[in-house]
N, C-alpha and C positions, 0 to 999 in steps of 0.2 A: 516642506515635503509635499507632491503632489498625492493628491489622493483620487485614484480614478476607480468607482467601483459600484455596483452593482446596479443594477439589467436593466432593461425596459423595453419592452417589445411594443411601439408606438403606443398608442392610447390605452390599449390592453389593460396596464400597468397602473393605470391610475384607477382602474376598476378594481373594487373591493375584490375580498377573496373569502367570501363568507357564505359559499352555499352548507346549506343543513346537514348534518351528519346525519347517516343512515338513505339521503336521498342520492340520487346521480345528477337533479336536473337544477339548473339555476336558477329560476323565480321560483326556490321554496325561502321558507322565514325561519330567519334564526332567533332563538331565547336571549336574549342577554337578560344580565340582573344587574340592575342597577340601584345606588340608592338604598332605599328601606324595601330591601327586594321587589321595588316595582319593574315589572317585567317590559322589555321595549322590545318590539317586533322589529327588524330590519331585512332589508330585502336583496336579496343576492344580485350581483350586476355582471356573473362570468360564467359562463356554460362552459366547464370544464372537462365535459365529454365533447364538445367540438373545436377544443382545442389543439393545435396538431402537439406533436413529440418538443419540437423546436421549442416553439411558443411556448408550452409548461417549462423547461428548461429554463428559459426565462423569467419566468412570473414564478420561479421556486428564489428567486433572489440569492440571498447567503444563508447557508446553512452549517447546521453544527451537528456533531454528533455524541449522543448521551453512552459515553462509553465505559467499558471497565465497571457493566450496572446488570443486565439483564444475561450477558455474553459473558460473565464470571460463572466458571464453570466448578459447579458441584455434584455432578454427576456422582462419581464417586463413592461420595457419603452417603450416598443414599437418594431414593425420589420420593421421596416421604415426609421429608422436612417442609415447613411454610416457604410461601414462597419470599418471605422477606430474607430468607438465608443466603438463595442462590444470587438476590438482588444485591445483600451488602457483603458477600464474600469476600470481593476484591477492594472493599475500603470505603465504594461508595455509600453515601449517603440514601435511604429510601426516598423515590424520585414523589414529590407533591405538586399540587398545581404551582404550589408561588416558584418551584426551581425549574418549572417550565415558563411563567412568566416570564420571570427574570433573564431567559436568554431570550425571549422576544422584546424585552425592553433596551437591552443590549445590544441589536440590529440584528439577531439570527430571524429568516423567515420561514425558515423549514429546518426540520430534525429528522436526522436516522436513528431507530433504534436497533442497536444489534441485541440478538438475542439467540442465546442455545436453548435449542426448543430440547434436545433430550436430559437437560437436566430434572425434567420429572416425564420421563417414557424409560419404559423397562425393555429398550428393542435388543439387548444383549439374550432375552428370550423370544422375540419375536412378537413380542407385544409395543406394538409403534402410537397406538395412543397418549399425545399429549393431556398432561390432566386439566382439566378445567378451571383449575384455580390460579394454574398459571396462564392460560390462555386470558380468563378475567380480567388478571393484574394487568400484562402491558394494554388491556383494550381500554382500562382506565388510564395507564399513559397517555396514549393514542388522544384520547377525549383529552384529555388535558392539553395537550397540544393545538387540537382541534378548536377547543374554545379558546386561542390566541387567534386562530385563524391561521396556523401554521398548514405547511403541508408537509405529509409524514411518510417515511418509509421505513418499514422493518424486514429484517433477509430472518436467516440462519447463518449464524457467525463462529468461526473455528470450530466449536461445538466438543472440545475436547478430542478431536483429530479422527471421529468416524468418517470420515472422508477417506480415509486411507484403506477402508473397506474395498473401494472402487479397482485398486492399487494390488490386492491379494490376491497372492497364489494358489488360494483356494475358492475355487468358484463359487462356492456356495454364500461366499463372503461377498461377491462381488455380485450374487443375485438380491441378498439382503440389503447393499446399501444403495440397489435402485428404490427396495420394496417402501426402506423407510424414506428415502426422499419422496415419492411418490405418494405415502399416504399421510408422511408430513402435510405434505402442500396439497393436497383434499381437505386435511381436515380444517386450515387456515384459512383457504378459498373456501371453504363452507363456513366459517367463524365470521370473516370478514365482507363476508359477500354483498353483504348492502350498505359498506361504509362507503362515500361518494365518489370522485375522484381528488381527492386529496391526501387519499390513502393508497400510497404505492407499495407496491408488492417488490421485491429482490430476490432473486432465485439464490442465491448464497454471498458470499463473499472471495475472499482470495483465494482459495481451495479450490477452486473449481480450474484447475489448471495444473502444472507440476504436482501441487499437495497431493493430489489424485493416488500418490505414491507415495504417501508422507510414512516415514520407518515410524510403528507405535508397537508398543510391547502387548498392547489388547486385542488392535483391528488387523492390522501388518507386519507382523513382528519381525517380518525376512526384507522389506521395504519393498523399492522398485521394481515390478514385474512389468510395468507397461513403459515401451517407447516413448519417446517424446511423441511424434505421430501418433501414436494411438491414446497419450493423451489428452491432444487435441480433439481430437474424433469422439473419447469419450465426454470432454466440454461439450461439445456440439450438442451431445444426446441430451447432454444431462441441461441446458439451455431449454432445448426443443421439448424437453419434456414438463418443464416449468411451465413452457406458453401452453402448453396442451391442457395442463391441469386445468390453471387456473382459469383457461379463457371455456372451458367444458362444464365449470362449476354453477354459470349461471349468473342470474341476478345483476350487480354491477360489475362482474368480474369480466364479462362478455365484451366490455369498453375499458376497463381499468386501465392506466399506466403500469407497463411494467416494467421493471431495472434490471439489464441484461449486465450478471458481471464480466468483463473482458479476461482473457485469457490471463490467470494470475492475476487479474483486475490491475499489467502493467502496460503501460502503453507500447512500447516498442515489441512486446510479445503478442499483446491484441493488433497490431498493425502488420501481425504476418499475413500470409498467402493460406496458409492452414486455417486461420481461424474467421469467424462469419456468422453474424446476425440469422438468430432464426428466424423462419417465417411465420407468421400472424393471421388468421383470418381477421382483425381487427385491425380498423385502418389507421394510420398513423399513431401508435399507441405505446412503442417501444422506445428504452431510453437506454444510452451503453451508461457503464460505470468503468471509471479505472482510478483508481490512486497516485498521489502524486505527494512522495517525500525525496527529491530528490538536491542537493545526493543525500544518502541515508546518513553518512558522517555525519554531516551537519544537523538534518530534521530528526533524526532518529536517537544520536549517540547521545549521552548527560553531560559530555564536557566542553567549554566553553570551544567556539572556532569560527572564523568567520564566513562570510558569504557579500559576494558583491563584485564578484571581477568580470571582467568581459566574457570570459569563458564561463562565466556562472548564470549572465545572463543570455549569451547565445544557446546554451545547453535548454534552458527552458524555454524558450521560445523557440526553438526549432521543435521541442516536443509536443508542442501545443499547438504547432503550425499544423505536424503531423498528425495529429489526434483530430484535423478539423476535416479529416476524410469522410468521417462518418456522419459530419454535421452536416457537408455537401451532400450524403444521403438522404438527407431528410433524419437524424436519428436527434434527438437531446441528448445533451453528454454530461452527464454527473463525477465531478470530482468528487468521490463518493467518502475520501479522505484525504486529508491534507492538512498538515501542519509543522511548523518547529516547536519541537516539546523544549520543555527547560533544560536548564543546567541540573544536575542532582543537587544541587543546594537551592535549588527551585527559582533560577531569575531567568531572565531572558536572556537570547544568545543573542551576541555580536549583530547586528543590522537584521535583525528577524524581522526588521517592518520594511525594510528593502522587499526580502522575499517577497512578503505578503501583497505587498504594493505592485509587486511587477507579475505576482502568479493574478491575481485580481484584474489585472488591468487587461492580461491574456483569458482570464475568461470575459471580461466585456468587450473583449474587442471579438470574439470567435462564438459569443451565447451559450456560454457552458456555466455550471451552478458549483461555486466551492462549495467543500463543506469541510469544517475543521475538522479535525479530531480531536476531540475532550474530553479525557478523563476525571475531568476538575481539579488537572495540575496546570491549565491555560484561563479558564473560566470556572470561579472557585462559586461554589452550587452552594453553600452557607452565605454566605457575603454578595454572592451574584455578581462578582466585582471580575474583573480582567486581572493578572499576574501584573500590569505594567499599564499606568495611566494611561500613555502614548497609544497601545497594544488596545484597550478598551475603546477609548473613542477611534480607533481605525475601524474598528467593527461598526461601533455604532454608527458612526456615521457613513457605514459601507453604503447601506441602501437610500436612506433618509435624502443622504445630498441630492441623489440620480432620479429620484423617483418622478419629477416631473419633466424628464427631457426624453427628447423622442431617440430612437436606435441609432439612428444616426450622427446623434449631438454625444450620446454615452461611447460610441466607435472611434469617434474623430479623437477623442480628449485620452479615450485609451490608449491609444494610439499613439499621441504625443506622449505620453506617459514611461510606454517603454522604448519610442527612442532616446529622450532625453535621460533617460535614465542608462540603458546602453553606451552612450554617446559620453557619457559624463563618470562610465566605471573605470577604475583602474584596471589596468594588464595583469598585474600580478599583487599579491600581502608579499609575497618572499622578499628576500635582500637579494641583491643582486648577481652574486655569483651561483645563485641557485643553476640550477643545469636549465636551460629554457628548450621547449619540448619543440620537434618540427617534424616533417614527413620524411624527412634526408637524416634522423638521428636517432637513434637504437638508444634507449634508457633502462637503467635495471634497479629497480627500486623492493621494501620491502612493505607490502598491502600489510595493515593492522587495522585491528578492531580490540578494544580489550574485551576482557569477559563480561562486565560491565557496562560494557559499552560507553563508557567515561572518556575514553581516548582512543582514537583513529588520524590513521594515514593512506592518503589517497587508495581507498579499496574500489576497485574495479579495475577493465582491461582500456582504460584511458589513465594516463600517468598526468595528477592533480595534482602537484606538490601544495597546492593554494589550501586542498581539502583535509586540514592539518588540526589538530587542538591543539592550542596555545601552548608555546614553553616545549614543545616535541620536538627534538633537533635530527633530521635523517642524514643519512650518507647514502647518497644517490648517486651513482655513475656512469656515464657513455659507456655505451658496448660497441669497439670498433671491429670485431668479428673475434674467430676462435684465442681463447685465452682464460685467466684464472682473473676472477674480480670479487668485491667483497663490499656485502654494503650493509647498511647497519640503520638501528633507530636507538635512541637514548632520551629515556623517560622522565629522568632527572630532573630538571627544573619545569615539568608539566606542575600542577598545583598539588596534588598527590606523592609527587615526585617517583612516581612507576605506575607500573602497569599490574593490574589485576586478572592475571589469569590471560586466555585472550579466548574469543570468540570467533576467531575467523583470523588466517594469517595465509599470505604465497608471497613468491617470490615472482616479479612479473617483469619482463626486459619490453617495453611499449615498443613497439612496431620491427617485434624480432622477425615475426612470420614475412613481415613484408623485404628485411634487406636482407635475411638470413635462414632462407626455406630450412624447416627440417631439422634445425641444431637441436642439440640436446643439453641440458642443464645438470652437470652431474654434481650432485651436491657434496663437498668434500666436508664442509663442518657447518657446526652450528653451537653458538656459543651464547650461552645466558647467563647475564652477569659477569660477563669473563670468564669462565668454565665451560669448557667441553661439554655438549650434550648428548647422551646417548640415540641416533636417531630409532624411533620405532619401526623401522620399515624402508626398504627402498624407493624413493622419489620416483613419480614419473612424470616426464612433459607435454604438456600439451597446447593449445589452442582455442579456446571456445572462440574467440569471435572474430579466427580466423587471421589474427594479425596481433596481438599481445601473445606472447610466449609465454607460460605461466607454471611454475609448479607448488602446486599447496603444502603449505607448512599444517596448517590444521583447518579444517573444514568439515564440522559436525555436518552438516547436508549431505555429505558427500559418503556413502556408507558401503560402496563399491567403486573397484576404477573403471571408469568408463572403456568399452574397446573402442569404438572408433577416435582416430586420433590421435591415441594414445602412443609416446614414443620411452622407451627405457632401455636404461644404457643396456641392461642384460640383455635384450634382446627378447624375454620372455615378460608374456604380460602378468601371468601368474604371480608372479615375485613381486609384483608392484604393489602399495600400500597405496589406500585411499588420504591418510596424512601420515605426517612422519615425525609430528612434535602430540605431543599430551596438552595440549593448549588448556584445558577447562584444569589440569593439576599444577601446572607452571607455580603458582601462589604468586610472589611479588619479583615483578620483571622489571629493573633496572635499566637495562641493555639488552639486548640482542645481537647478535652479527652472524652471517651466513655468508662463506666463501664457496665460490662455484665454478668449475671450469665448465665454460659454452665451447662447445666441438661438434660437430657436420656431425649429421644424425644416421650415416653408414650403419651403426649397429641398433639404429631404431626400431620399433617394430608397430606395425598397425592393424587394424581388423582384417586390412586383407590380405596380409605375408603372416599373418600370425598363425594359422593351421598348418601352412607350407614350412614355416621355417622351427616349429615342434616338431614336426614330422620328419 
């Protein structure tokens, strides 16, 4: 198996990365201890304040992320507790030098640390001071890192969903959760301000997008008040107000890197027209961040499935193609996460070193820095070991093999890497009477997720029969226009042999919008296990990405129906439920089947006949 992977910005690369913590400049000297503590002076050989955006992108190599450690949220119980509570809340391990070693010995060359800063701030009073003792701890992370010669970046991560502040219908809610982002990031550009440029700063994480609305029973408890539009608009501020801080704070903050998160830190939504890099009085000094687990069935869900088809390879690399807009700008681009988590019996999935191999090869071929994500069910933080021999030395020898060839020796070989690799995928895992997908054919399948997330069927508004867990058997069928059709999944011979609950479920006809404007999906049953299901609510249809026809069976995100778009057989949008199964109480789900008559959407209704046609 080719292994094409990480960076090297010409000579750059082969120059150490050991300027002094606490300085900015590179001919200061660093400590090491060696021996019978005799101390050896060594001398920095990279000015990492005149390095552009690009270039640090580069010279961060492969990175990993110390997750499920700092960003395990114990808000909650209290901000009173030590801070080793909120560190091993979620299972981890308390973080030491040798489990920072051990992933530089591993091939990782830089670390993210996420971190919920208000697990010890009392801002539900208006008091936004982080306490000192946690600020301490991660700065002894940070140095622990720092003495491998790693380079680091810490955000504010979920944080227990005060984002959703931004989102409320109560203004005063939505002035506080400027106040405490704002004096968040004062007080950490004042903590951090003379650590050198190896220490990058991140204005948050995925939240700074949609979440902006996220329904919470403490900060938002009525959910979405803001547009998509004015979602965006508030990303924009809330971006612009990160570079203001920090670059206002002084010291080396005035030149630091900073990590811009992309709209929902996803790429096809940071690649809109709405959204846009703020500006800098610092010159070249910005870097974007976006995630990359795609598709989610696969990198996300615990049940075995594979990856590797033409269609699995073309889908990433046309994302990656797309995501090199910003890189043409001058910006660094951080795959700020990324990974295939295990199976829930803890092994690797199906061809995870494909992935790895071809997401790799597209950040060396484009100058963009992975970073995994690890909770220590990829990279086990006792053992310091890899889940999978193959899986360990892919890492390690991510950087080590590249490290002496120039940009354009590490570009060429990428290069080869995912043609040969595209060039050599299969078309399809299916058997052959599967229904094969085109732009002349209408398909009606049923999207799953279980509650668990253990088992998935092709979820989203592209119909993947490929993107299946093992042993899942669907009933999938042509839609040749108006008529009653019936399609089914059957959990049976999965490994579990059913489905647990479900986490996300619709009904999606692939490319109904385009030969079939307008129809509507009346759902006439729904049967689990063979039994009639009582529906909770009237169905309605719609469209989001203007060409999959879709109506959702259940979908927690979803906590009102959308008007615009929206089409239902009543005619009244009122009467419409936002799901119409109890997915998270289903218990154990054998079968499914959903029959539907698709009929011209005459009795439709949209945001803009819907006042006229009440009326």
């Amino acid at each position: 198996m080719k292994k094409s992977i990480k960076k090297i910005f010409g000579s750059i690369l082969v120059m150490g990365l050991t300027a002094m913590v606490f300085t900015g400049c590179t001919k200061s000297k660093k400590v090491e201890k060696k021996g019978n503590d005799k101390k050896v002076e060594k001398e920095s050989k990279t000015d990492l304040t005149k390095v552009s955006s690009r270039e640090f992108a580069r010279l961060m190599g492969n990175g990993i992320n110390l997750g499920n450690t700092f960003e395990a949220y114990g808000h909650k119980s209290g901000t009173d507790k030590e801070v080793k509570f909120y560190e091993t809340l979620w299972g981890a391990p308390e973080t030491t030098q040798e489990t920072i070693s051990n992933m530089k010995k591993n091939g990782f060359t830089s670390i993210r640390i996420p971190v919920a800063w208000t697990n010890k701030m009392n801002f539900e009073d208006g008091d936004y001071k982080i306490s000192e003792d946690y600020i301490k701890r991660v700065k002894e992370v940070v140095d622990y890192a720092l003495n491998e010669d790693m380079i680091v970046i810490f955000n504010d991560h979920w944080d227990g969903g005060w984002w959703g502040m931004f989102g409320s219908e109560d203004e005063k809610k939505k002035e506080a959760a400027m106040e405490l982002y704002t004096s968040m990031w004062e007080q950490l550009s004042e903590s951090f301000k003379d650590y050198d440029n190896r220490v990058v700063f991140e204005g948050g994480n995925e939240e700074i997008g949609d979440r902006l609305n996220d329904l919470d029973e403490d900060f938002n408890p009525k959910g979405a008040t803001l547009s998509q539009d004015e979602c965006y608009e508030k990303a924009l501020e809330i971006n612009q107000k990160f570079v203001d801080i920090v670059r206002a704070s002084g010291g080396n903050n005035e030149n630091r890197f900073l990590l811009i998160p992309g709209y929902n830190t996803d790429i096809t939504m940071t690649m809109d027209e709405r959204w846009k890099m703020p500006t800098d009085k610092a010159d070249d000094k910005l870097l974007l961040s976006v995630h990359y687990y795609t598709p989610w069935s696969y990198c996300g869900g615990t049940g075995d499935s594979k990856w590797g088809t033409k269609d699995n390879y073309t889908e990433m690399n046309d994302l990656m193609k797309k995501l090199s807009k910003y890189a043409d700008d001058g910006y660094g681009i951080i795959i700020g996460e990324e990974s295939v988590g295990p199976t829930d019996d803890g092994k690797e999935k199906t061809n995870d070193i494909l992935w790895y191999t071809n997401l790799y090869a597209n950040c060396d071929y484009y100058g963009y820095t992975p970073m995994l994500w690890d909770t220590g069910n990829i990279f086990d933080r006792s053992s310091g070991e890899c889940i999978g021999e193959d899986l360990g030395k892919f890492f390690k020898d991510a950087y080590e093999n590249e490290k002496d060839k120039s940009e354009d020796e590490v570009k060429s070989a990428a290069k080869k890497t995912m043609d040969d690799a595209l060039n050599d995928a299969p078309d399809t895992f299916q058997e052959k009477s599967k229904i094969k997908a085109g732009k002349d054919k209408a398909i009606a399948w049923i999207m799953w997720n279980a509650g668990d997330w253990s088992l998935a069927y092709s979820v989203g508004d592209v119909y993947k029969p490929d993107e299946t867990s093992e042993g899942l058997k669907a009933t999938d069928v042509e839609v040749t226009g108006e008529g009653t059709y019936t399609v089914a999944l059957d959990f049976t011979e999965t490994a579990n042999q059913m489905s647990n609950n479900c986490a996300f479920s619709a009904v999606g006809i692939y490319n109904g919008e385009d030969l079939f404007p307008g129809y509507i999906m009346d759902i006439k049953s729904v049967k689990i296990n063979g039994k009639d299901y009582a529906l909770k609510g009237e169905p309605y249809t719609t469209a989001d990405d203007k060409h999959c026809t879709r109506v959702n069976l259940y979908n927690s995100w979803v906590n009102k129906v959308p008007e615009k778009g929206t089409r239902t057989v009543s005619g009244k949008l009122d009467d419409a439920s936002p799901t119409i199964i109890a997915g998270d109480a289903l218990g154990e789900v054998k079968t499914i089947e959903v029959t539907f008559d698709y009929k011209p959407g005459d009795e439709g209704i949209s945001k803009n006949d819907n006042n006229a046609k009440n009326n």
